[in-house]
N, C-alpha and C positions, 0 to 999 in steps of 0.2 A: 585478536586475529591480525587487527593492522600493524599492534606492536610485533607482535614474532614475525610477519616480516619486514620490521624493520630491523628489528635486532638481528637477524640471520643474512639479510641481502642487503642493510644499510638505506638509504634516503631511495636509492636508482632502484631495486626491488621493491619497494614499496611503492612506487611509482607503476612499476610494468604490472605491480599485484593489483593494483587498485583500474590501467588500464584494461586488464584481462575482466575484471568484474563489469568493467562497462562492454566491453563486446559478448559478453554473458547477458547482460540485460537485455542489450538491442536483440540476439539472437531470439531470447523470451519472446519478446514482444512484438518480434515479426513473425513466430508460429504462431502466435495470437490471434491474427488477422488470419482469416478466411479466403483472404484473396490475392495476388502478387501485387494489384494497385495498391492495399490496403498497408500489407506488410512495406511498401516503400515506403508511402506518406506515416507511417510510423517511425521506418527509421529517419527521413527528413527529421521529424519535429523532434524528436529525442535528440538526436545531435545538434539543433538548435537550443534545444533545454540546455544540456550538459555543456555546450560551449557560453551561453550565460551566465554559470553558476560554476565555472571552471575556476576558478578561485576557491571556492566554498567544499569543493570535492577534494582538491590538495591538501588542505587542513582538516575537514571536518569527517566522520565516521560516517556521512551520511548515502552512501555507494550503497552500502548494508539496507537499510529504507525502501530504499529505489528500485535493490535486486528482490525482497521479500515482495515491494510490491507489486513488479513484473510478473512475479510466479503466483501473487493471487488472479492478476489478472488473467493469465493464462489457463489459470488450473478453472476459474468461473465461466472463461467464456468456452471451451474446451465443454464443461458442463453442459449449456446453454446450448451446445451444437449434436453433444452423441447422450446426453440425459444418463451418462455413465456417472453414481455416486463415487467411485473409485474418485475423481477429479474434486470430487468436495472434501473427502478424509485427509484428502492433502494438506490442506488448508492447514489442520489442525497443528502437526508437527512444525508447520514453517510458523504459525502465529509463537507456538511456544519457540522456538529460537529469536524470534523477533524480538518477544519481551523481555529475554535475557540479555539481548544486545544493542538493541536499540530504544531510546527513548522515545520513537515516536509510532511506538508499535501500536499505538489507539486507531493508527490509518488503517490497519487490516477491516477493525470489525466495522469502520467508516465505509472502507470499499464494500466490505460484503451484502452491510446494510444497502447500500446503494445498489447494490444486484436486487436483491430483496423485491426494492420499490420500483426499481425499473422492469423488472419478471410482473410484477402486480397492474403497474399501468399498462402493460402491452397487452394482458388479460382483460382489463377493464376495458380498453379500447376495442377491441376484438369482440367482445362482448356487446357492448355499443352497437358497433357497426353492423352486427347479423341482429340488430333488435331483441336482444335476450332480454330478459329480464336479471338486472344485475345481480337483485336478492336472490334468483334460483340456483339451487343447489350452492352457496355459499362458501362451502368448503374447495370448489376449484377455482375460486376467485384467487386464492391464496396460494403462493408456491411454496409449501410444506415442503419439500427438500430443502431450499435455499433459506427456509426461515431456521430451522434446524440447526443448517452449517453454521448461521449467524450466530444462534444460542453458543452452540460448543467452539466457536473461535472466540466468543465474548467470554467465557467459562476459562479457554485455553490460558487466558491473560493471566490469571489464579496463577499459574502454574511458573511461581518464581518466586525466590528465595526469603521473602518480603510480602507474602499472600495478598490483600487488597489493600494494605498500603501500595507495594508495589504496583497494582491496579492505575490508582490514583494518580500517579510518578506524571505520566505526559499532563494532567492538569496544571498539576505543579509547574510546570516546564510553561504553560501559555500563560502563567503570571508573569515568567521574564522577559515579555515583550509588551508586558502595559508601558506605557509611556508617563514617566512622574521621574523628578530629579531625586527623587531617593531609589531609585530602579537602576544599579549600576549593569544589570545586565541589559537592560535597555539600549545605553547610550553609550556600550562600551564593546559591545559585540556588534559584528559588521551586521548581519541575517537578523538582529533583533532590533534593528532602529526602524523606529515609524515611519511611516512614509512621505509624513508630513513634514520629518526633519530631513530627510536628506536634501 
């Protein structure tokens, strides 16, 4: 995607393509928010992100990441508000492009899981607090939609050129940030030096 526009519009196209993907993000992610205080203090802290890492988005494919995961965030919390399953099938198509194009597409089923556990403590809490008995009725402790979406966004990853090797690919990816003098992506890549060395 970044190549054809570079090769079509040269270095200054691939610059306006890749700033149009970040005003695509921040728009995601200020529908996101439920509120106009929320959706600002989202785009604050994003454009604080993005101009930290504004070096690493010039060079690196990593806009693709950011925008996939703007749109789970969206499509989960969007869920979480009208309990409409249309906003979880979503899910599924953006994970399969994720894993065709980006390697760090392990974030999706991370976020999802993370809805998961957070839908489950607000349940358990809730529960708590009106004195229920936690073991009753059991099965609505659990958010069965949300564990679902997780399965088939975790299933989604399958779905690339490479079956569960391909799967495997982002583990692969968090070896070349161990820190050891035979680790040349370590100590030679800007994003993959420790912390301890900089």
């Amino acid at each position: 995607l970044f190549l054809s526009a570079f090769s079509l519009f040269s270095s200054t196209g691939l610059l306006f393509f890749k700033c149009f993907i970040v005003f695509l993000i921040c728009l995601i992610l200020s529908f996101s928010s439920h509120s106009k205080k929320g959706a600002f203090l989202t785009g604050i802290i994003f454009s604080m992100l993005i101009f930290e890492m504004r070096m690493l988005v010039l060079v690196r494919p990593i806009l693709l990441t950011i925008l996939y995961m703007s749109i789970f965030v969206w499509s989960l919390e969007h869920y979480l508000t009208q309990r409409n399953k249309i906003y979880l099938f979503i899910l599924i198509p953006i994970q399969i492009l994720w894993t065709n194009s980006q390697g760090l597409f392990i974030l999706g089923p991370i976020i999802a899981g993370c809805y998961v556990f957070g839908e489950w403590i607000q349940r358990f809490i809730k529960r708590k607090r009106s004195k229920q008995s936690i073991w009753a009725d059991v099965k609505h402790m659990f958010p069965v939609n949300l564990i679902t979406a997780l399965g088939l966004v975790v299933l989604s990853c399958l779905i690339n050129p490479y079956g569960f090797s391909g799967l495997l690919f982002p583990f692969k990816l968090f070896k070349r940030i161990e820190p050891g003098l035979e680790n040349i992506y370590s100590h030679n890549i800007s994003e993959n030096i420790p912390l301890m060395d900089l």
